[in-house]
N, C-alpha and C positions, 0 to 999 in steps of 0.2 A: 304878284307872287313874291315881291320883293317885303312889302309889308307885311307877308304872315310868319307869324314866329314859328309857324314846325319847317320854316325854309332850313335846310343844311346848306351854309355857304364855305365853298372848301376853295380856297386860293392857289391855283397851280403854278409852278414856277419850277425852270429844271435848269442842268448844266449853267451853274452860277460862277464855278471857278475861280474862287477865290485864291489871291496871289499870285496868278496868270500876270507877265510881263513887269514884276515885281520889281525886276532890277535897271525896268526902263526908265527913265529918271519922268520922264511925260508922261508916261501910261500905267505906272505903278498902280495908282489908287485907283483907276477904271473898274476892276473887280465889285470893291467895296463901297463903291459910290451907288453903282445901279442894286446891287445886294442890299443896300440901307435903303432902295425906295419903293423895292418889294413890300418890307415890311411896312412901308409909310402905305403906300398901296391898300394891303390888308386891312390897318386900321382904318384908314379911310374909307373901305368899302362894306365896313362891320365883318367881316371873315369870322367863321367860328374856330379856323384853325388853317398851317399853311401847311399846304402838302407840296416838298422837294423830290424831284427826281432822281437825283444823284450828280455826284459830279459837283459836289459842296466844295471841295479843293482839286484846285489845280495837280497840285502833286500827292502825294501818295504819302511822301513824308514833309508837310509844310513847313515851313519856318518858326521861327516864333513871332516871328511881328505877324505873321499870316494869320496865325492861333489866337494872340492876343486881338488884333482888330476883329476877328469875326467876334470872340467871345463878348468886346463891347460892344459890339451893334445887337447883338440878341438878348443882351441883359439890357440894354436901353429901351427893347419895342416887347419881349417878348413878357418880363415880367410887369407885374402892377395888381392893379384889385380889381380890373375890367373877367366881371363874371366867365365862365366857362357854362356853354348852355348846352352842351352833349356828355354821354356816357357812355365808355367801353362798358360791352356785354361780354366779350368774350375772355377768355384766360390769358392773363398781362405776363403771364409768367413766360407763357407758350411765343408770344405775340414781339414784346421788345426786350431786347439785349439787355436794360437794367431790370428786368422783371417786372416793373410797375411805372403807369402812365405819371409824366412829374407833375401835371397839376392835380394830384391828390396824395402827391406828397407833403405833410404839414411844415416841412423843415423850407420851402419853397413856397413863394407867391407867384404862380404862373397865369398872365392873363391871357396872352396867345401862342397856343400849344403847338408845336412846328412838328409833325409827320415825316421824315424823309430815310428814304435809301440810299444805299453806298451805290458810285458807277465806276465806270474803268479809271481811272483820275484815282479814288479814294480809297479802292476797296481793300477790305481786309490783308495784310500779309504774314509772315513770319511764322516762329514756331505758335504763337498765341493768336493766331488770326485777328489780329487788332488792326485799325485802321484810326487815323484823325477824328473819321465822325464819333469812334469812341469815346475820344477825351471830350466831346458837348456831350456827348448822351451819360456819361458819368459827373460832368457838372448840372446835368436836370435843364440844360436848355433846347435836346431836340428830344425827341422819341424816334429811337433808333429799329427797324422792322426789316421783314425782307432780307434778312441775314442767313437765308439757306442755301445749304448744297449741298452738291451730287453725291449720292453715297454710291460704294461700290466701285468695280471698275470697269472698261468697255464703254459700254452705253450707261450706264447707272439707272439711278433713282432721283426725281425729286420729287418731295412733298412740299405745297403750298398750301399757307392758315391763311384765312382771313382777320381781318381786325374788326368784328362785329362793331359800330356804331350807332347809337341811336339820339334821337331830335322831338320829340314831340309824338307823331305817329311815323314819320322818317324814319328808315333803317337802311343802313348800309353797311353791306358787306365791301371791304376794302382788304383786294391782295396787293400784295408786294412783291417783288425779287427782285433783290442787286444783280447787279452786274457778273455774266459769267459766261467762259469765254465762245465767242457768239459760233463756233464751228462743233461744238459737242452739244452745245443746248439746242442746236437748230437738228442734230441728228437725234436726240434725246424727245424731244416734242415730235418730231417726227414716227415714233416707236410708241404703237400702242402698248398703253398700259405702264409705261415708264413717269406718265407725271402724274399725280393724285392730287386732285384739286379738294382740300376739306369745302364741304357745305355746310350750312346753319343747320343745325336737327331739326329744329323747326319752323314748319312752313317757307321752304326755300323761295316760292315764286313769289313772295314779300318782301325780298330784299333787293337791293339796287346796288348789284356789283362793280365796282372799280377798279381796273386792274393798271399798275403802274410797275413799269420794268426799264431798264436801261440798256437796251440792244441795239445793235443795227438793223433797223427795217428794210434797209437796203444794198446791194453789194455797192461796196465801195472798191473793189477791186476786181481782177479778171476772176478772182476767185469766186464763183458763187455760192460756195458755203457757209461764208462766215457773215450771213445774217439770218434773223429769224422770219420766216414768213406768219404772215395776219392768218392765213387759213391755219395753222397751225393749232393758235388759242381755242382754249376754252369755245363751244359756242351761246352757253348760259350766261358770259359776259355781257353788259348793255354800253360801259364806253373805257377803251384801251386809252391812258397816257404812255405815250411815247417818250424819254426820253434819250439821252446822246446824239439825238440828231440834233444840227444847231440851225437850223434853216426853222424858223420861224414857220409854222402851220397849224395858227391859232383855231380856225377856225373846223370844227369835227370834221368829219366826213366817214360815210358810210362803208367798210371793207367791202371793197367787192371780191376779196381772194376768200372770205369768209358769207359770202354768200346773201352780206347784208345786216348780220347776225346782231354786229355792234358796229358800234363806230368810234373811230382810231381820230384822237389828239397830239397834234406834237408842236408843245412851245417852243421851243427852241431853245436857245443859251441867254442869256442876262447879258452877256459882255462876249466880245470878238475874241477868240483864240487863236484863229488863224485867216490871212489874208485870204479867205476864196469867196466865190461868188453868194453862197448860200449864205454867209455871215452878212451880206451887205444889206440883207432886208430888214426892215425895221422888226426891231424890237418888243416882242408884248408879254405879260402875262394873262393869265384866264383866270375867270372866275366862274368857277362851277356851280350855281345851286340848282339844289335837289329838294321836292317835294314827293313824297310819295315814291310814284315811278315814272314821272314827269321832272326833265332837266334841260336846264338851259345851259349855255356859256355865252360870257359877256369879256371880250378882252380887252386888256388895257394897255395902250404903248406905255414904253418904259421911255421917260424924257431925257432921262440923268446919263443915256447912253453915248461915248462918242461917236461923231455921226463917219459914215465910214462909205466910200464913192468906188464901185468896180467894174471897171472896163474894158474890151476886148479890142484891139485892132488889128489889120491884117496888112504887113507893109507892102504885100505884092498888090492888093488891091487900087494903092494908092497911086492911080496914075502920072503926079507931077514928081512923082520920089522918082531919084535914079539908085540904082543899088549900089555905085560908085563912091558917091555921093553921101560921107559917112555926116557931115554940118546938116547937108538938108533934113536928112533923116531926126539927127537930133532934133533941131527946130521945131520939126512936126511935132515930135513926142513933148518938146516942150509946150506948145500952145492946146494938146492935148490935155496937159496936165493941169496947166490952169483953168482950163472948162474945169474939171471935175472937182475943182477946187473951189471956183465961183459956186457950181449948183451946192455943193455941203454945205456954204456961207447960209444959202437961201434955205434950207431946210431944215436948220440949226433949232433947237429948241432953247428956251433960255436956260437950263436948268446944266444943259450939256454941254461939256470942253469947247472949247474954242477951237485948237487944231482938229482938222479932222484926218483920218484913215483916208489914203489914196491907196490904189493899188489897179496897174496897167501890166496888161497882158497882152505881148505884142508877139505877133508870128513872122517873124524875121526870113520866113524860104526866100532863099533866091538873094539875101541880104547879107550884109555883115553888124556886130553886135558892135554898140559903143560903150565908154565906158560908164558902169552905173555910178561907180564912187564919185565920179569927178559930176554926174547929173544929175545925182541928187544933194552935190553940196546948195544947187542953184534954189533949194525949197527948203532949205534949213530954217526953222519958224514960220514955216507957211502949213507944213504939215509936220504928225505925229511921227512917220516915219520913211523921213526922208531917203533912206539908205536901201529901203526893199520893196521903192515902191512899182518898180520893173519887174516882169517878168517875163523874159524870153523864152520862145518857145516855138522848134521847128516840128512837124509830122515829119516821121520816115520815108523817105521817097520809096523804096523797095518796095514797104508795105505799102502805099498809097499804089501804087502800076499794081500789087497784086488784087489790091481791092478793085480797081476801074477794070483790069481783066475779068474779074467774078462778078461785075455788075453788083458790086456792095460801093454803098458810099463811102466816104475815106473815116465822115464820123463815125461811126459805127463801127470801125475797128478800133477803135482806143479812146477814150475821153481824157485831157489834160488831166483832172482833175483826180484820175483813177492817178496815175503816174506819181503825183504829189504825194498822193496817200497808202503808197506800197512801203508794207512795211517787212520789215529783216525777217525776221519769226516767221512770217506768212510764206517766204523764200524759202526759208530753210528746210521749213516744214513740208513742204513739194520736195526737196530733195529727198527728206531723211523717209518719206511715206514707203512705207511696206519693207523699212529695209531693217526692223528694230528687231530684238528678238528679246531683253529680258527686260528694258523699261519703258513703258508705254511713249507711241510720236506725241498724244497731247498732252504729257507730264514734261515732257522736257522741251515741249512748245510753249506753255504755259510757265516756265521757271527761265525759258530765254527772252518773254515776255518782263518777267517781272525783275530782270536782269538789263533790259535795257528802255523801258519806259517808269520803273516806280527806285530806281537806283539799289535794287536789291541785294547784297554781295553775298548773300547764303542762299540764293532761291534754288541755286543745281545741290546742296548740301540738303536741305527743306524737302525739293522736287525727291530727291532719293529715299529720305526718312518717310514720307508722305503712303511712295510705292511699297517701302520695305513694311511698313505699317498693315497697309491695306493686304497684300500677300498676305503677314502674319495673321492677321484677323478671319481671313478665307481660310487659312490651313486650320486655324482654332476651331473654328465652327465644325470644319468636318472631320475633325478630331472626336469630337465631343457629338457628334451625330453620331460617329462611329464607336464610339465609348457606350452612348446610351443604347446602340443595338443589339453590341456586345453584351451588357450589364443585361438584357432583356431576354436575352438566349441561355445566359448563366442560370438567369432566376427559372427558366425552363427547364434545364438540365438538376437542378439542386430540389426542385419539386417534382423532378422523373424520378429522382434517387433514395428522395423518400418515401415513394407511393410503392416503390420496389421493396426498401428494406421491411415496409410496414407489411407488405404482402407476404415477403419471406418469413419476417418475425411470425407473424399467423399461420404460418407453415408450418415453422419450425415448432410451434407449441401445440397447435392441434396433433402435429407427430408424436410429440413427447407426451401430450396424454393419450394419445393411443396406444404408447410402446408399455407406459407406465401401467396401463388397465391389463393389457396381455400379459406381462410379465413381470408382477410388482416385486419378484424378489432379486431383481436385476439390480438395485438399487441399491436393496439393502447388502448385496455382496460386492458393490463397489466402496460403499459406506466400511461395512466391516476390512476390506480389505486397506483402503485408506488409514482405519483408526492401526492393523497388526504395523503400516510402514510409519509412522509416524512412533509407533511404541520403542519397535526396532532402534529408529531414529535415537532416541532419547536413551535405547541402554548402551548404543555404540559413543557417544558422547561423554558418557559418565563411567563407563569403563577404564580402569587401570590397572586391575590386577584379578587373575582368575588364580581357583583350585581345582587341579583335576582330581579327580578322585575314580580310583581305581579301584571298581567292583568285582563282580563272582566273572567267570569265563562266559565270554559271549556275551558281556553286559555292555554298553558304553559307558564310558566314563561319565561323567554329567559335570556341570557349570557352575560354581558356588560364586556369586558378588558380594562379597562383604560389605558393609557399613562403612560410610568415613572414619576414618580413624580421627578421635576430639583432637583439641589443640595439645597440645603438651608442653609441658615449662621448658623454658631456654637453657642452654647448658651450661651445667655451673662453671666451668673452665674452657677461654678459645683453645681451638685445635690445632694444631702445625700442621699446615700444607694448604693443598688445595684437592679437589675430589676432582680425580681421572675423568677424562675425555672419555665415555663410550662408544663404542663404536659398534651397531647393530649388525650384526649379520643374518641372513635371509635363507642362504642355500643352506643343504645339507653338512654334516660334519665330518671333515675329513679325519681320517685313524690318528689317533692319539700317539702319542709316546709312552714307552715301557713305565709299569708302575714304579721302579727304581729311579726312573731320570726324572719320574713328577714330584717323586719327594724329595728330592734334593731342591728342589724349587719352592720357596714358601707358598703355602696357598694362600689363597685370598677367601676360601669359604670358611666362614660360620652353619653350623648346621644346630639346629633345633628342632628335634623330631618331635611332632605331636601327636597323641594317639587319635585316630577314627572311631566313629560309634564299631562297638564290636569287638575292638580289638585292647589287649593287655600287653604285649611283646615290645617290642623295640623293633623288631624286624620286620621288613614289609611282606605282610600278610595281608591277603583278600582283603578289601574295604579297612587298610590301613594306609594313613596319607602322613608321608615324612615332608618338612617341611625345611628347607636350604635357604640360607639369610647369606647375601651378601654384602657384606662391608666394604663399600667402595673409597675406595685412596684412604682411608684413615691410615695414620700411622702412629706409633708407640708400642706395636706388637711384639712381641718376642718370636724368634727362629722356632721353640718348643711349642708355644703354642699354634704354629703353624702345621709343626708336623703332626702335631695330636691332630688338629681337623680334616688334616687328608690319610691319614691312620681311619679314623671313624668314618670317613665317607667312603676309602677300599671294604671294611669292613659292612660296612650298611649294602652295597651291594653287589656284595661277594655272598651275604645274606639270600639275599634274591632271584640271584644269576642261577640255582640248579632248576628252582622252578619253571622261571622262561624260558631255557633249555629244553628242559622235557616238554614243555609244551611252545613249542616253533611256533604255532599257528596261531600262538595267541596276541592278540595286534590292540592297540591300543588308539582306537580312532577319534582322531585331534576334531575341534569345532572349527570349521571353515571362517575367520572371520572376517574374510574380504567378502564371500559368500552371504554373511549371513549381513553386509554393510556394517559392521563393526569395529572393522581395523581402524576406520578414519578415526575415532575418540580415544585409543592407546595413543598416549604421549609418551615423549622420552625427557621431560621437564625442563623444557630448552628456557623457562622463565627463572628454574632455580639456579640456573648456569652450571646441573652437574650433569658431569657426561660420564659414565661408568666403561671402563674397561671390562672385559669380559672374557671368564677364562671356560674351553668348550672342555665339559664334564666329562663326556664319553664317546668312547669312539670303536665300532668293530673292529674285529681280526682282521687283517687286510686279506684272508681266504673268505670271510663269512659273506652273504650275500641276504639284505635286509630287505624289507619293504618301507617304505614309506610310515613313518609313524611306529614303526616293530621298534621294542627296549633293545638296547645293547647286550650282547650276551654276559658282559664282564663291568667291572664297573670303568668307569673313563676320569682315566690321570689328566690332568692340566696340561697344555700342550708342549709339545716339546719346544716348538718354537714359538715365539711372537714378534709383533712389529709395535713401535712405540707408536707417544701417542699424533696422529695425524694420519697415520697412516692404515689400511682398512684391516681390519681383525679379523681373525679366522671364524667363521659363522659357528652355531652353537648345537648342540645335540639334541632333541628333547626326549627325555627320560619316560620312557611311558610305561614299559611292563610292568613295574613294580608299584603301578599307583603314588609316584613321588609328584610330590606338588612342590615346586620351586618359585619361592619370597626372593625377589632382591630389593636389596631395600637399601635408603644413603644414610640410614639413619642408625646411633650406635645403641640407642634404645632398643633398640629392634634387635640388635644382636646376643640382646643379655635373655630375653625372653623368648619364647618361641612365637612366631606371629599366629595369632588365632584364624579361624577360619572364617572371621565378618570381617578384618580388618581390609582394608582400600590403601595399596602401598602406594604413594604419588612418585614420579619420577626416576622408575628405575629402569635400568637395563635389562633384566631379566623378561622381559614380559613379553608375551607369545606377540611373534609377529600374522604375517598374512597368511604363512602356510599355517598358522598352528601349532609351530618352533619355538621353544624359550631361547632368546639372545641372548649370550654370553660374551661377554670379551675373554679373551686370553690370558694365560696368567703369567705371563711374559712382563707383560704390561704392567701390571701390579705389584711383581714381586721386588720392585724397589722403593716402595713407599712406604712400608710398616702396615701394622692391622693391630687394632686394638685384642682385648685380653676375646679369648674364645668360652666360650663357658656348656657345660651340657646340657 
């Protein structure tokens, strides 16, 4: 088997601990001595590749002389131009920490490719989960695997990959997992459906499974949780490496806790870590090959090891000892000591130290203890460590009488060896069990771990970000489950709300063509009524100046809008002053003052009578419209010309006054133009900044009694009083029996001519408000400003 080339020869070796007793001045290089004949091992035995168990350093953060001697010993054995005769099959990305196997990296000459996992000793820490074997697996002298864990929290998850390898027609599936802490992984394997083993996609029952892990297979302590049990695994596996145990058990053997399934290897350590009995057995590594589905192992002592002698004695047994008697005792333990010192001489290999490892364990009940300083100076250069090579050791008497009452042996309650290897975290964690409430017992079990075995000073800072992490990431998720069900019932309601409006819309137009077939002239009378408000619209906007005109008895008046008036040249001379404040008034017109007290008062009216179609007269006559211009704030007037205008305007309807007399009843009905939406386009020119005073034309008998809109029986003097300007003016009269149409106007053009009946006055006071009133100011107001020349 040896001579066929599709043999896979995998070289096993585990717990090498490198830098272990570094600072012992005798036992420093022991690590690196048996670790350098591994590889001599390998080469000598043609090995296609070495697979490490974990446990490559002693500490967790090595030294540098620790770093630097392993890195020359694995650049001295591990590169060269000695062929590599196997191939990863599977995904290098998935598989090892640098993403890709180093002998097929060209930058590297790799002759013997080193396979290993991290173990308790080396494994990953910190916020980068890095560990020592990092810095070889980023120098390309190991291939680093088995680097997973637990996802989640509680019990978790893990997933395990294989390292698909192949040989000729040889295939091997090879899993991994470092080291994790051995009280969650055992409750974790425990829990169907918590660990996902990947298989080869194809043709599974062709490969030859290897499974290598770094747990305790056994309790080391009262506790029995914190190891993994063999029934536990896989049972598709064909042979488990073992390692962390350091008790040498080179040789397979078949699980019977798994039923036979596979069979469990456990090498042991390369080098003593600690004085106990399982360390004292010789030393081996394995060599593995595999054909097909057919495997051997063939192990090989390690020579280069020091040789290390462990023994028990019981002083009570010894019946020439007195327990008085502290020399005899000594004596004894002394010639003890050279026995086991004589047999290491005899079993010494050439290769290994000279001093060898003693270590006595003595059960002193019923004795007293001597001193160890002062007996082991007596072996100073006989052995490696002369200072600890005692170990005393009483059983509890209490517990021993409770044991012999219960018919249990006294071993059987406690084994030295558990006691040695109780550790703090495992204490505490008994204590703190069930008593946590917001951060888990094995996170802060695991950060008191890595706090007093890897020298960790952030692992409780770490252990908290770790928890705060994993929470956050569970709240995200059902955030975001919760989003997408929300978002899923949105899109439900948003495609209910259209299927509605669609059905409505189809409602709504089947309606309207039915209402349209039954009634099509429903339409056209909202049409037309729409175009009369919109017409409205536009003459109430463009309104600023009407003519009433005053027809036959019982006619209404009617509505004349003149044309804009074109632009007109500037006047050849400025004016003195400024044009009066207006002031509109709205209500009715209160009784005038005596025609005597109005002409003592300058007036402010211009009057320019125009004739109406029909008429020749001066005096208003049926469908004859006189037309009252006033000149507002001009000044330069003379006193004569004033009286002449309110002379002609007594006169003009004094004219008038017998007609509407004899006829009372005849009424002169104004156009509503708040009614008609009109009032809002009468301005009062608040752009040209003139404001007109207003003087109120006529006013009843204080006996008469008027209607609404009825002419003044007489004509109406300028008031007797007014108020200046700011203050509100006395409202205005409108003239209506007599068919008078009143112009006010700011313009002095306007005053020399009569205003025609197209012309559009902008900005005056005079212009019918919302009852249908001409606004006048007072002539109070005015009668201190002057008024240009009057003309007829």
């Amino acid at each position: 088997m040896a001579s066929d080339d599709g043999v896979l020869r995998i070289l096993v070796s585990t717990d090498n601990h490198l830098g272990v007793w570094e600072k012992d001045e005798v036992r420093k290089d022991d690590s690196f001595v048996s670790f350098e004949e591994v590889f001599e091992m390998a080469a000598r035995n043609n090995a296609d590749f070495v697979l490490l168990g974990g446990d490559l350093f002693h500490d967790n953060k090595p030294s540098r002389y620790t770093i630097v001697r392993a890195i020359d010993i694995m650049r001295r054995h591990c590169m060269g131009d000695r062929p590599v005769r196997f191939q990863v099959l599977s995904d290098q990305a998935q598989n090892f920490t640098t993403g890709r196997v180093n002998y097929e990296d060209p930058n590297f000459n790799i002759g013997l490719p080193v396979l290993t996992i991290h173990g308790n000793h080396d494994d990953p820490a910190g916020a980068e989960n890095l560990s020592a074997v990092d810095i070889l697996s980023t120098c390309r002298l190991v291939n680093y695997f088995g680097k997973a864990a637990i996802e989640g929290t509680g019990t978790g998850k893990l997933r395990i990959a294989p390292v698909l390898l192949q040989k000729g027609a040889t295939r091997v599936a090879l899993y991994g997992l470092g080291n994790l802490r051995d009280e969650r992984l055992c409750r974790l394997f425990q829990t169907p459906g918590h660990v996902e083993w990947i298989r080869p996609s194809e043709d599974k029952d062709t490969w030859f499974n290897i499974f290598v892990l770094h747990q305790n297979r056994v309790a080391h302590t009262q506790n029995a949780k914190n190891c993994l049990r063999e029934g536990a695994l896989a049972k598709f596996l064909d042979l488990v490496v073992w390692g962390h145990e350091h008790e040498c058990l080179a040789d397979p053997w078949e699980s019977a806790e798994a039923g036979g399934a596979f069979s469990v290897m456990q090498p042991g350590s390369s080098v003593a870590t600690a004085l106990s009995e399982g360390e004292a057995k010789r030393k081996h590594v394995v060599m593995v090959e595999i054909m097909g589905h057919q495997w051997r192992t063939v192990k090989h002592p390690l020579t280069s090891v020091r040789p290390f002698q462990f023994a028990s004695v019981v002083l009570g047994e010894q019946m020439e000892l007195d327990p008085d008697n502290q020399e005899g005792v000594a004596e004894f333990l002394e010639r003890k000591v050279l026995e086991m010192i004589d047999q290491a001489h005899r079993g010494r290999d050439e290769k290994a130290p000279e001093l060898p490892l003693i270590r006595l364990r003595v059960d002193y009940s019923g004795f007293s203890t001597i001193n160890t300083q002062r007996f082991g100076q007596k072996f100073v250069g006989k052995v490696a460590n002369p200072n600890d090579m005692v170990l005393w050791q009483k059983a509890p008497q209490r517990k021993a009488k409770e044991a012999a009452a219960a018919g249990m042996a006294p071993d059987a309650l406690i084994r030295p060896e558990a006691l040695d290897e109780s550790r703090i975290e495992d204490l505490i964690g008994q204590h703190l069990q069930h008593n946590l409430e917001i951060l888990p017992e094995q996170v802060l079990t695991d950060a008191l771990h890595e706090f007093v075995e890897k020298d960790n000073k952030d692992s409780w800072r770490e252990a908290v970000a770790r928890a705060l992490q994993e929470t956050q990431n569970t709240t995200l998720k059902d955030q975001r489950s919760t989003q997408i069900e929300q978002d899923d019932d949105l899109v439900d309601v948003i495609r209910d709300v259209n299927q509605r409006r669609k059905e409505a819309a189809a409602t709504a137009s089947q309606a309207q063509r039915g209402a349209s077939q039954a009634a099509p002239s429903t339409a056209q009378q909202v049409v037309t009524q729409q175009q009369q408000q919109q017409q409205q619209a536009s003459i109430a906007n463009g309104l600023s100046h009407m003519q009433v005109r005053a027809g036959a008895r019982g006619k209404v008046p009617s509505l004349r809008y003149p044309t804009r008036k074109p632009p007109r040249a500037p006047a050849a001379a400025p004016r003195r002053g400024t044009a009066a404040t207006a002031a509109a008034g709205r209500s009715r017109a209160k009784p005038a003052a005596s025609a005597a007290g109005a002409a003592a008062r300058q007036s402010p009216l211009n009057f320019a009578p125009t004739q109406s179609r029909g008429s020749q007269g001066r005096g208003t006559q049926q469908g004859e419209t006189v037309s009252v211009g006033v000149a507002a704030g001009r000044r330069g007037t003379s006193r004569a010309a004033a009286s002449k205008a309110q002379a002609k305007l007594k006169q003009t309807f004094k004219d008038a006054a017998p007609e509407d007399e004899a006829e009372d009843d005849d009424e002169v009905q104004m156009v509503d133009l708040t009614a008609e939406g009109a009032s809002d386009g009468i301005s009062d020119s608040d752009d040209d900044d003139l404001q007109l005073e207003e003087e109120e034309l006529e006013a009843p008998p204080p006996s008469a009694t008027r209607k609404r809109g009825r002419a003044a029986p007489a004509a109406a003097a300028p008031a007797a009083s007014g108020r200046r300007r700011g203050a509100a003016g006395a409202p205005s009269q409108q003239t209506a029996g007599a068919g008078v149409s009143v112009v006010v106007s700011d313009d002095e053009d306007d005053v020399a001519a009569a205003p025609s009946a197209g012309r559009r006055r902008l900005g005056g006071a005079g212009m019918l408000g919302a009852a249908g009133r001409s606004q006048l100011g007072t002539g109070s107001q005015l009668s201190n400003k002057g008024w240009g020349a009057l003309k007829d």
